[in-house]
N, C-alpha and C positions, 0 to 999 in steps of 0.2 A: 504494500500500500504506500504510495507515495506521500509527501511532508502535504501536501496539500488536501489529501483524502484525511488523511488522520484528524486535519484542521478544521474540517468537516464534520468530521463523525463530531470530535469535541464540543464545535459549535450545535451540533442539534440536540448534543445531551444536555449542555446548558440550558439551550428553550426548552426542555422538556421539565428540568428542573424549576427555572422560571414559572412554567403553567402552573407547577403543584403548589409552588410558592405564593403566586400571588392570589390562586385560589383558597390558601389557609387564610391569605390574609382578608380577602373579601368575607369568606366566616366568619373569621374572628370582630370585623368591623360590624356587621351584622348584629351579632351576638352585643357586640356593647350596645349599640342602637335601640336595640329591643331592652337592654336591659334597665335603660337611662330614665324610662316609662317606670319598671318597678320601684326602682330607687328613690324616685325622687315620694313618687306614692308612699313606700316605710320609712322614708323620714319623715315626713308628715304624719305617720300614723306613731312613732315614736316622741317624737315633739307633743301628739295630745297627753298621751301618757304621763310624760316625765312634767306637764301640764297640770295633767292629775296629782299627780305627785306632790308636785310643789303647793298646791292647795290645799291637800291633805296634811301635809306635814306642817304647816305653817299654824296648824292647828292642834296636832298631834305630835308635836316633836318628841315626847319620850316615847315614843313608842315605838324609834329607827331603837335595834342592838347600840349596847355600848363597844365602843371599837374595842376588839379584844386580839389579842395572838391569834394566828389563824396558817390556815397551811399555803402559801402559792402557787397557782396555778397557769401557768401563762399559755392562751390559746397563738398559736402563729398560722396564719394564713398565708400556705403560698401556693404555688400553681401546680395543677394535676397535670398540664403537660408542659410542651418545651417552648422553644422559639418566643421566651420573652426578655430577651438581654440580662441583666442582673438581677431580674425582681428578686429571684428568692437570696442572694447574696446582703442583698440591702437588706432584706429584713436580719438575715444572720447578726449583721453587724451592729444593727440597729436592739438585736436579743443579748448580745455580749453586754451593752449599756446597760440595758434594763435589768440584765439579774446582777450585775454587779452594784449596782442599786438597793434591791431587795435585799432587806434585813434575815431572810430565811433561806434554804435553799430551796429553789424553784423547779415545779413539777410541767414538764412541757408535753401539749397535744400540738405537733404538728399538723397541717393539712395540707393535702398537696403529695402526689406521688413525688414529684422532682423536689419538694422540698424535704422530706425527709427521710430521700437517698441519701441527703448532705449529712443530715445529723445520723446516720448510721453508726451505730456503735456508740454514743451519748448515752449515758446511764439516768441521763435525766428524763429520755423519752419513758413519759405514761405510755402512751396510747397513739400509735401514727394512726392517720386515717385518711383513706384517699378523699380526696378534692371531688371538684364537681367540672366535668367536660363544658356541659351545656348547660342553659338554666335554668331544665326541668328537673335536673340530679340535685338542684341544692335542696329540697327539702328533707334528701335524704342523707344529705349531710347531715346537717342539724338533731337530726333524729339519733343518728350514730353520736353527735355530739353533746347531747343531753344526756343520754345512757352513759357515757363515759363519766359526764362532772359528776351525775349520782351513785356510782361506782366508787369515785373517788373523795366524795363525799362521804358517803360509806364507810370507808375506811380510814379517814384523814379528818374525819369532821370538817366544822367551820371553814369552808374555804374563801380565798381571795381570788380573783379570777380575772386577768389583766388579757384583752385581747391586745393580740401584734396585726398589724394589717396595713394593706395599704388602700389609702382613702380616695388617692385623687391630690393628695398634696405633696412635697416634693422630697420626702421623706415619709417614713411609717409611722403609723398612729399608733398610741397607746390609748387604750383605755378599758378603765375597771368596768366590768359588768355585772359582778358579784363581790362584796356586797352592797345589793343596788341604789341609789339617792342617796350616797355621800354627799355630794355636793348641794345638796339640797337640805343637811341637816342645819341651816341657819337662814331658811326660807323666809324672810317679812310677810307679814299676812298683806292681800289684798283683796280682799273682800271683809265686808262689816260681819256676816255671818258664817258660823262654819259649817262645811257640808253635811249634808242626812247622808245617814247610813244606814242599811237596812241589816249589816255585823258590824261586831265587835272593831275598833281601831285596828286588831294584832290582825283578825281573820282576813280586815281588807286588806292590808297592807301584807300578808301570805297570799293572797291572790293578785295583786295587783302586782306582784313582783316575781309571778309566773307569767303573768302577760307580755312584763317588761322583757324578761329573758328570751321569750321565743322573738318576739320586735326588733329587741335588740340583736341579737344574733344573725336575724334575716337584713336587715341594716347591714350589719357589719359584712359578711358574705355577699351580699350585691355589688357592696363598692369594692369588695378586694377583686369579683370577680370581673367589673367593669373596668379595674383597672389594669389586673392580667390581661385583660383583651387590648386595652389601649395601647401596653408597652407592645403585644405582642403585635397589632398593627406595625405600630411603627419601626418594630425589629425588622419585620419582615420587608412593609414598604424600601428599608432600607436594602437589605439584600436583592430586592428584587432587580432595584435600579446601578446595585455593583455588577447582577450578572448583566443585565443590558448594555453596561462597559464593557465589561467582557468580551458578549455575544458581537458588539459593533467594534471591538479591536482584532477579533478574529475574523470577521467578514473581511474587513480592511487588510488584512493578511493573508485570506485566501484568495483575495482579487489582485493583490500583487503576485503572488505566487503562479497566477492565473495567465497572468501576461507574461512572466518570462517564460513559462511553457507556450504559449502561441507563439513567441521572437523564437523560442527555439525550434518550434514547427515551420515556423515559417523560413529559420535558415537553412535546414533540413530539404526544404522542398527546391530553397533557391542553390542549396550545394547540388540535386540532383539534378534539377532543369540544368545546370553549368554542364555538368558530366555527361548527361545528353547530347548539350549539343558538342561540345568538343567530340563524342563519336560521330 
């Protein structure tokens, strides 16, 4: 096979790589699009909540736990597959801060097939659990992730439970999700009356902090998974357009290549028309 075939073959493997490439990436674009509808949907449905919340407590304040020792638990969210540049890296690095922080040693649920390849062999891993592809799988995420905390509830009592994830901002978010309305335990009333309840302060406030945890969790999972998809976009857009350099540096080689074989055909023909006619 000549340097010009082989130039060839190379260049249509690249466009065929190209197609699968920019077809994950049309997916993946997809996928965030549709997903941007959910999301903005549970944060608003988390915002009535912590809403509630804050109305409740502002009237109820003994009746959040007194902050006691408690076991940590750090949820990490990272991607169930590949092709999105550093996500799961950053978050790594971003986990290194955060439990060197933490006053206990810290219990980790990874999610994410490729992310906790990375932590293989970490004695801190509880519980890896795979990620969600698409996002009709996250509810079953969630599902496996609930059975895990009460698991480890179970066995560990009292937990702290700090998700890692990424939100959309230009680093990873931290935030507690268990145990819930800390930040709300010095709420100012604004309303003249406080609300009817048809239970006890403890019972609402055991319910409404089951509601909070599935909210929050579908929150927190939406945006890590909207933002997997955004890096992975733009990993890929990128890729696509180095092999398109590529693919138009090698045309450009095969077309030069192209021509000194035609000069050399064509001296070929004019060495034989000579030796023709001199017989």
């Amino acid at each position: 096979m000549s340097r010009r075939q082989n130039l060839e073959h190379h260049r249509r493997s690249l466009g065929e790589i190209r197609e699968i490439m920019n077809s994950m990436k049309n997916l993946a674009y997809m996928e965030s699009r549709k997903m941007g509808r959910y999301l903005d949907a549970q944060r608003s449905v988390v915002r009535s909540i912590e809403a509630v919340a804050a109305d409740f407590i502002s009237f109820n304040a003994g009746v959040l736990p007194a902050a006691q020792a408690s076991s940590a638990v750090v949820l990490v969210l990272g991607s169930e597959r590949g092709f999105c540049g550093n996500f799961n890296h950053t978050l790594l690095r971003q986990l290194q801060a955060l439990t060197d922080r933490l006053s206990s040693q810290a219990e980790l649920i990874p999610v994410g097939r490729k992310l906790y390849t990375l932590l293989e062999g970490d004695g801190r891993v509880a519980a890896p659990l795979e990620g969600a592809s698409v996002l009709e799988e996250i509810a079953g995420v969630i599902s496996a992730l609930v059975g895990e905390l009460r698991a480890l509830q179970q066995q560990r009592g009292l937990l702290t439970v700090i998700a890692l994830y990424h939100g959309g901002e230009q680093l990873p978010v931290e935030r507690q999700i268990l145990p819930p309305f800390e930040h709300l335990r010095q709420a100012t009333v604004q309303f003249s009356c406080p609300p009817l309840l048809n239970l006890s302060p403890r019972e609402f406030l055991l319910e409404l902090t089951d509601h909070y945890l599935f909210a929050a969790l579908y929150e927190i999972l939406y945006a890590s998974f909207m933002a997997e998809n955004y890096q992975r976009v733009a990993h890929l857009e990128a890729a696509v357009r180095r092999l398109d350099e590529q693919s138009g540096d090698l045309a450009r080689r095969c077309n030069a290549l192209r021509q000194e074989e035609i000069i050399e055909e064509i001296e070929v023909i004019l060495l034989s028309a000579a030796s023709l006619g001199e017989r």
